[in-house]
N, C-alpha and C positions, 0 to 999 in steps of 0.2 A: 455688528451682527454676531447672534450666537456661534460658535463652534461647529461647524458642519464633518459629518462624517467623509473621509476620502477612501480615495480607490485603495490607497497603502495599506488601511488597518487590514489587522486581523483579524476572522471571527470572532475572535474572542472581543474585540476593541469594540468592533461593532452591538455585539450585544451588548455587553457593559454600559457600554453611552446611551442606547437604547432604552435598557431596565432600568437608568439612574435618570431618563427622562420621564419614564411613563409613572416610576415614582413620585417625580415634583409635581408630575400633573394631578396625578392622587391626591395631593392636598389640597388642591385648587380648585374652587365651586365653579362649575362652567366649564374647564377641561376636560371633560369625563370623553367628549369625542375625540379628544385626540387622541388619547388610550386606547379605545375602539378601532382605531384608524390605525395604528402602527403596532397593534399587537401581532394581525393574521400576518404581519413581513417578518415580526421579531418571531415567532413560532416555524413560520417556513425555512428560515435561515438556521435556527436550531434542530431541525431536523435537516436538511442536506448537511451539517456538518458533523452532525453523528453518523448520516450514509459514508459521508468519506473517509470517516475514522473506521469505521466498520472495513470500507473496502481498503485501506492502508493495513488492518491490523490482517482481514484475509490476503494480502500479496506477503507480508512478513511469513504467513500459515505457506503460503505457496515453495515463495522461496526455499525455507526450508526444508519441506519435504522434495524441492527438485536437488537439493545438494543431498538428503539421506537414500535420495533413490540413486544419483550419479555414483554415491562410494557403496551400495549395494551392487549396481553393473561394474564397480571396478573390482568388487571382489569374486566375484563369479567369472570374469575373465583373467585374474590371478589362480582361480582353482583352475579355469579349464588349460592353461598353459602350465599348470605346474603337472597334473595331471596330463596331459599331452608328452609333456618332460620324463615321467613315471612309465610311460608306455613305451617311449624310444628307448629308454634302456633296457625293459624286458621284451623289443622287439628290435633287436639291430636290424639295422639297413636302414633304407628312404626315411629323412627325418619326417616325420606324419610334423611335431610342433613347425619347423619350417615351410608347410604348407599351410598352417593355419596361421602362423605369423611370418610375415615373407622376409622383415627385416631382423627376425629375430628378438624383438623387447614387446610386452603389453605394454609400456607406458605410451609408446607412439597413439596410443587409445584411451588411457587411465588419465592422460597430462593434456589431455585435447580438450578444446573446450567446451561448457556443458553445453553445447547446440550442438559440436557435431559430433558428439562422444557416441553418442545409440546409431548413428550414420556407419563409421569407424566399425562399431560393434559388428552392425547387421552384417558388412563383409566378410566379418570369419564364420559369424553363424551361415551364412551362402556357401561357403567354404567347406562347415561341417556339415550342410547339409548333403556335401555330393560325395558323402563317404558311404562305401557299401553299406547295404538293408544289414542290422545287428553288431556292428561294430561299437566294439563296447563303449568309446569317446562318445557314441550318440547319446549315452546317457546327459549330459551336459545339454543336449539342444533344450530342451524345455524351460528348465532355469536361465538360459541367456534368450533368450524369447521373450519367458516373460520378464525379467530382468529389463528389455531393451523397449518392450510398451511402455510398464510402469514412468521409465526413464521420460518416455515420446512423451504421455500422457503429462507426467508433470511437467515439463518446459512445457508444455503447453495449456495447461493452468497456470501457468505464472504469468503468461504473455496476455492470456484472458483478465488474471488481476492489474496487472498495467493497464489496459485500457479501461477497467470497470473504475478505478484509483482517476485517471486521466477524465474519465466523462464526470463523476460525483466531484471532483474540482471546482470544472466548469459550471454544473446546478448551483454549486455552492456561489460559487463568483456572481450568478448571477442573481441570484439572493441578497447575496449581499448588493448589487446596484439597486434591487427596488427595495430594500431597508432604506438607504442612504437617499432614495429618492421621497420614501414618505417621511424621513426625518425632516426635508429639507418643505415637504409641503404641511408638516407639522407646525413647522419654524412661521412658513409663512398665512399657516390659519393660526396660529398664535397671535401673533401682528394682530390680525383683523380684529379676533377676540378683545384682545389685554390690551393693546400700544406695543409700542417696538421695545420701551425700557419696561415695562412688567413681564414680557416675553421672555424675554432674556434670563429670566429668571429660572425657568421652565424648561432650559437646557444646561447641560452641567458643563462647567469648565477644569480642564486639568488641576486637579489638585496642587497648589502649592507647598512646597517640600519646609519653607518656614513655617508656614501656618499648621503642618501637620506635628512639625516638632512641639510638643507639649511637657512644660518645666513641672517636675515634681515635686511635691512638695515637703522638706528635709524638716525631721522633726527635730526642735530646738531643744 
């Protein structure tokens, strides 16, 4: 029996055997339905696996911008605690930075991880917010605000490109079963058409690695 496609390949394997099918059958008077018949599986399978490259290359877009937004909120909680720092020395008394940071370090918030790092955050911004109307540290709330959407926002486009990456998989996977299913009912309207040994012909088999190597010829 010819070479039948399995669940292991990859898209790419799949097509390949495909396109090097629908070419033998191109030479072959009487074939032309088979072509017909296994194109609209080899065309759907090529488009879900450009969906999932698409949505692969939008979760790499995501990623990244939830790591340039996380070291954007780390640096706006370095100004507002350095700035905080700037203020208790020209205001002695009550340290105002150890109300806004209880243990005394931003990294307890900068070194957290990126899900609960805008969580972390939002507690000092609650913090700064219940400082008197005009105190000049309020300058800071608007930048750690938005600082700490932008942050929500992106982990939460990222979590959206995992599942859109995760479902275009699956379309894909299942493309690839009905490829592999009309290859195999190719195979067997082949048979009908041709016999079982002119069939055979009309599917391609692994290249052999001796017969590819080809002797040059050294001029005498």
């Amino acid at each position: 029996m010819a070479k039948m496609l399995y669940d292991k390949m990859s898209t790419d394997g799949h097509l390949d055997s495909s396109k090097r099918h629908t070419r033998l059958c191109k030479r072959i008077k009487g074939a032309e339905n088979l072509v017909t018949a296994i194109t609209p599986s080899i065309t759907n399978l090529k488009e879900k696996q450009e969906i999932r490259l698409a949505c692969e290359d939008d979760k790499t877009a995501a990623y990244d911008d939830m790591q340039f937004n996380d070291a954007a909120l780390d640096d706006v909680i370095r100004n507002l605690s350095a700035g905080t720092k700037q203020y208790d020395r020209a205001h002695p008394g009550r340290s105002v930075h150890s109300m806004l940071f209880p243990d005394g370090k931003t990294t307890t918030i900068t070194e957290a991880s990126l899900s609960a790092e805008p969580d972390k955050a939002e507690q000092v911004l609650q913090r700064l917010k219940g400082f008197e109307e005009g105190h000049e540290l309020l300058s800071y709330q608007l930048p750690l605000e938005s600082a700490i959407a932008i942050c929500r926002s992106g982990i939460s486009s990222y979590q959206n490109s995992i599942t859109a990456v995760k479902t275009a998989l699956a379309e894909e996977e299942m493309a690839q079963a009905a490829l592999r299913r009309q290859y195999e009912f190719n195979y067997l309207d082949a048979v009908k058409i041709f016999g079982k040994s002119f069939a055979h012909r009309l599917f391609p088999k692994a290249a052999s690695k001796k017969k590819e190597v080809i002797a040059e010829a050294v001029p005498e």
